[in-house]
C-alpha positions in Angstrom: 0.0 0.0 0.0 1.5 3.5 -1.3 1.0 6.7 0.5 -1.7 7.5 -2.1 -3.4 4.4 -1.9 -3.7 5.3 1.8 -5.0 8.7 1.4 -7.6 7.3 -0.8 -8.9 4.9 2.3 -12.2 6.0 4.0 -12.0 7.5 7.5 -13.0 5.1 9.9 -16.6 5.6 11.0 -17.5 6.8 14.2 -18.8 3.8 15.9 -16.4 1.6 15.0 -18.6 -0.6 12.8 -18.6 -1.3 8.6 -21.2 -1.0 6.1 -21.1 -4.7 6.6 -22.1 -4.9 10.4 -19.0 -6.3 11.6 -16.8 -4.5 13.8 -13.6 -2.7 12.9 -10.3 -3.6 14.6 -6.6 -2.1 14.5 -4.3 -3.8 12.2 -1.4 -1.7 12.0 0.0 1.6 12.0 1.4 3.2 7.9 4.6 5.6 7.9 3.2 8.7 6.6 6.8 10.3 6.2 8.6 12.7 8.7 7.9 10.9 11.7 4.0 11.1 11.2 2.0 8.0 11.1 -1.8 6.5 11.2 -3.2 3.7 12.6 -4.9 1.6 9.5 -8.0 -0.6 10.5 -9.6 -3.5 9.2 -13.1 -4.8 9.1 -13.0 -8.5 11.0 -16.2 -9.8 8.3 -15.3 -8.3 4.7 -11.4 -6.9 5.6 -12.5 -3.6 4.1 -9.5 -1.1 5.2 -9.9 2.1 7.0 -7.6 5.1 7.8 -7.2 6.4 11.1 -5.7 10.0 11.8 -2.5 10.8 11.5 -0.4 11.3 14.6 3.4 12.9 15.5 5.2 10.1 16.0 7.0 10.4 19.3 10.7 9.9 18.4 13.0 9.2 21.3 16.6 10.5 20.2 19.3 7.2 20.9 21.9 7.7 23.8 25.2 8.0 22.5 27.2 7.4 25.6 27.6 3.7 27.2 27.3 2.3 30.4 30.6 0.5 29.8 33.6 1.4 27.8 34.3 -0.4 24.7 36.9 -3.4 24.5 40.4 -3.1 23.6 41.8 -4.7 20.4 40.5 -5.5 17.1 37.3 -7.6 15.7 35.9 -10.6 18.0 36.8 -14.0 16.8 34.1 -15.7 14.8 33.4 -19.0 16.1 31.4 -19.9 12.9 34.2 -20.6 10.5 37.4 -22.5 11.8 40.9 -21.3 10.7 40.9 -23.1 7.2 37.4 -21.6 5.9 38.2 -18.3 6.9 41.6 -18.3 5.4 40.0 -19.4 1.9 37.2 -17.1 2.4 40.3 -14.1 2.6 41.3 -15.3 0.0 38.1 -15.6 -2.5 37.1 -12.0 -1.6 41.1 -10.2 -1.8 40.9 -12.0 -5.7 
């Protein structure tokens, strides 16, 4: 579903019931773009789609600083791949 498609979703009626009868649920929220989003719902009898309104979305800005400093030295061993695989994965990938 595009953001036009969206647009072009009824609103979701007041009481939250369809043309059908059946009751309308939340199904999930659509990225509108710049942190806005809506809530789509869905009918539970005939799945007809309605939009909600769109809403800020509350964006929490990530912490930077850890609780722990990092580790000393270079990459962590890999476990995955013993000595031999690795050594002719090196050198597959340097050509």
């Amino acid at each position: 579903m595009g953001p036009g498609d969206f647009q072009g979703l009824p609103e979701v009626p007041s009481p939250r019931l369809c043309a059908c009868g059946q009751r309308i649920r939340w199904s999930h929220l659509k990225y509108l773009g710049k942190g806005r989003s809506a809530p789509v719902y869905v009918c539970v009898g005939c799945g007809l789609a309605y939009r909600g309104r769109a809403a800020e979305g509350v964006r929490e800005q990530p912490t930077t600083q850890r609780g722990r400093p990092l580790p000393d030295g270079g990459h962590p061993d890999n476990p995955v791949l013993d000595d031999e695989t690795a050594a002719k994965l090196r050198q597959q990938i340097s050509g």
